[in-house]
Every structure is written in structure tokens, then in C-alpha cells.
C-alpha positions, -999 to 999 in steps of 0.1 A, spaced: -134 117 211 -139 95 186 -116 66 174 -101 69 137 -112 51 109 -88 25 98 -82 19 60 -64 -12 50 -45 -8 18 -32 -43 3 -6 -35 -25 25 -47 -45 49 -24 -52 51 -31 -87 11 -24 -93 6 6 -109 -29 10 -97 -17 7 -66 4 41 -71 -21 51 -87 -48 50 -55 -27 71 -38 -41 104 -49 -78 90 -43 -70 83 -11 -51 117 -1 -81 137 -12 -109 112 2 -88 114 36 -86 151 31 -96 169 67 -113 132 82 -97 113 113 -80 81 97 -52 57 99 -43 42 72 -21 10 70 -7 -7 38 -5 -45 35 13 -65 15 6 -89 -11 27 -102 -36 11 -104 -71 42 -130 -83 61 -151 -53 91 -168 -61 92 -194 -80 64 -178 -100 79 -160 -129 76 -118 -129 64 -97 -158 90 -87 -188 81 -51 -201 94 -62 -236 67 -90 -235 30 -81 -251 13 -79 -222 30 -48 -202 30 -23 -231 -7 -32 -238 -22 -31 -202 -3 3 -198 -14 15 -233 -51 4 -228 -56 13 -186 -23 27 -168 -14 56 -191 -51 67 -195 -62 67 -160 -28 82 -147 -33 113 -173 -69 113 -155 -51 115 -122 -23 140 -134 3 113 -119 37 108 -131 43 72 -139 59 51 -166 62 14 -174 100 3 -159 124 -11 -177 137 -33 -149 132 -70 -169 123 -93 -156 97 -70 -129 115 -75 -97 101 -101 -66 87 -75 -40 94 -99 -11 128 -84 4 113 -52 -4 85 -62 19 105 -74 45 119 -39 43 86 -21 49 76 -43 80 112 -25 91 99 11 83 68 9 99 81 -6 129 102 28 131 73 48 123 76 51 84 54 23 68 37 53 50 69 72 35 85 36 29 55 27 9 57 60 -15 91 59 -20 90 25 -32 64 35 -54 84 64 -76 116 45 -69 100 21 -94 75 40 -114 96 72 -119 130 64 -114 133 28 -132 151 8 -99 154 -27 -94 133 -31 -58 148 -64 -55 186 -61 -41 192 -46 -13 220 -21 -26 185 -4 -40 166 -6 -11 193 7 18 196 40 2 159 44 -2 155 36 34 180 61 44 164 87 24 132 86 45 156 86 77 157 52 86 189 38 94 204 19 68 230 -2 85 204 -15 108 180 -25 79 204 -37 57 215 -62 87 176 -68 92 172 -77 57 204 -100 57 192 -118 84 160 -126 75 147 -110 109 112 -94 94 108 -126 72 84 -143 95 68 -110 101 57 -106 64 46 -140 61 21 -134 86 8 -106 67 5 -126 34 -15 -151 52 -33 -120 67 -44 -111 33 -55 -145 24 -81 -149 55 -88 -113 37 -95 -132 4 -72 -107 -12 -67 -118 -50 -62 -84 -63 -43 -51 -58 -51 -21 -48 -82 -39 -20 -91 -14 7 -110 -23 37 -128 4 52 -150 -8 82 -176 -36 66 -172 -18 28 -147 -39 7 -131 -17 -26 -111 -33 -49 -95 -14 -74 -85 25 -77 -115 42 -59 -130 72 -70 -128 97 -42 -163 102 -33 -165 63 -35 -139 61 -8 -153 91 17 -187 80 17 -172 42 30 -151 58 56 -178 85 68 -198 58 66 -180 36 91 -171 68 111 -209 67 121 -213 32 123 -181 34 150 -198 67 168 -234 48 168 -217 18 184 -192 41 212 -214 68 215 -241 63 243 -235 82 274 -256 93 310 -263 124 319 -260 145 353 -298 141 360 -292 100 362 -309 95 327 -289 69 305 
């Protein structure tokens, strides 16, 4: 039986391209064994200031690449109002929660539409407990992980993670040896993880026979 390919995802959740890989990757996946894992990066840390939308730069990135490639895509998504763009950290913190219960993957997509299609501030905790518990995690328990700091060290890790990764940009997806940076194109992304599917069957796959021949 062989072993699924693993797709790294590194994202922030207030990327848009990072929503916006999400489709890619369902239909590349479609019918293939994988396990797919998102990472976090944070484009902005504190101290570094976030993104106002009623600065130039938002409306014209969305105008020129977001809104174009997400009508492509037939996705849903619009530039928030939440000024200025929220820090992703605790948010972050909440996601090593999730998929410690499981739920990395829901956790991740709800943050996504939480903040592309519902306008909400990802960076207080009021926000983030009920999303939680809309997934069915339980929200007194990560609210008190989140006070406490407990997955704080946790998510550090992964940040340094993604910079022995090199990771500079979001969406990067690591499939096997192949590196993709930016929203794949579907075909892009399946050849990669077939690709490293026979590359992991060539390297697991030798066998003897009944008749003593190896």
C-alpha cells in the first residue's frame, strides 16, 4: 500500500492567494492519496505595521491580480474592511489548537471566508472562539489555550520551520523535491504530486518473490 503524498501549504490568513489556491488544490487532489498540511507564516509580525485597505496599495493589488484571478476561479472573495489588516499570530496559535484536535484543515478555511467573505477582525479572540466552535472544537478550552499562551512556542517552531524552508512568500507548496510558489494551476500541482507518488513507490516498492528471486 503506498504511503500518501504530503503537500505542505505555507499561508497567512490574510493572503488572498492563499484562499485563492484552495480550489487548485481541491481539484489537483481530486481522487489521489494525499495529506495535506498548512503552515504558517506571517507576512507582517508585530512590530511590523499591517496593510490599511484605504491605503493605495490594497485596492490596486486587488484591482490588478485578486479580483481578476478570483472571477477566473469563480471564488467569492472581497478586499476587508478590517483597518489596519489584522496580526495573524493569535490566530495561528489557534490553528496549532485545531489541528491538534484533528481540524487544522476546517480551522484553516474558516479563517479564510471569516476574513475574505464575512469582513472579521482575526485578531481578538472574541472572533476567533466562535469560529472555533463552529467547526466543533471546544471553545472554552481554546480560548484558555490562547490566554495562556500554551501553543505560543508551538507556532514559533513552525515559523522558524518555514525559514529553514526559505519561505518568503505565500501561498509555497512543497510537494516531494518540486517547490511551487504562488497559486498553482491544477495540472501544475498533479503532475508534482504524481510525480512524487512514483518517486516514493520507486524508492518503497522492491519486493521477493515465492521462487526466492529478489
Amino acid at each position: 500500500m503506498s504511503t500518501p503524498v504530503k503537500i505542505q501549504v505555507w499561508s497567512d490568513y490574510v493572503c488572498p492567494f492563499c484562499m485563492l489556491a484552495e480550489g487548485p488544490l481541491e481539484e489537483a487532489t481530486k481522487d489521489l492519496d494525499v495529506e495535506i498540511e498548512w503552515k504558517p507564516f506571517e507576512l507582517r509580525p508585530h512590530p511590523q505595521p499591517t496593510l490599511r485597505p484605504e491605503d493605495a496599495y490594497l485596492p490596486d493589488i486587488w484591482r490588478r491580480a485578486v479580483y481578476p484571478m478570483a472571477r477566473r476561479l469563480d471564488v467569492d472573495i472581497t478586499l476587508p474592511t478590517v483597518s489596519p489588516q489584522p496580526y495573524t499570530r493569535l490566530a495561528f496559535e489557534g490553528y496549532q489548537f485545531a489541528a491538534e484536535h484533528g481540524k487544522g484543515t476546517e480551522y484553516t478555511r474558516r479563517m479564510f471566508r471569516a476574513f475574505f467573505q464575512e469582513d472579521q477582525d482575526l485578531g481578538h479572540l472574541d472572533v476567533l472562539q466562535p469560529l472555533a466552535e463552529e467547526i466543533g472544537l471546544d471553545g472554552a478550552a481554546f480560548r484558555e489555550a490562547l490566554e495562556q499562551g500554551t501553543y505560543s512556542d508551538k507556532h514559533q517552531d513552525a515559523l522558524r520551520e518555514a525559514q529553514a524552508h526559505r519561505v518568503q512568500s505565500v501561498p509555497t507548496l512543497l510537494v516531494g523535491d518540486v517547490r511551487i510558489e504562488g497559486v498553482p494551476s491544477p495540472a501544475q500541482l498533479r503532475k508534482a504530486i504524481l510525480d512524487a507518488q512514483a518517486q516514493q513507490d520507486a524508492e518503497f516498492g522492491g519486493a521477493c518473490g515465492v521462487n526466492g528471486g529478489c
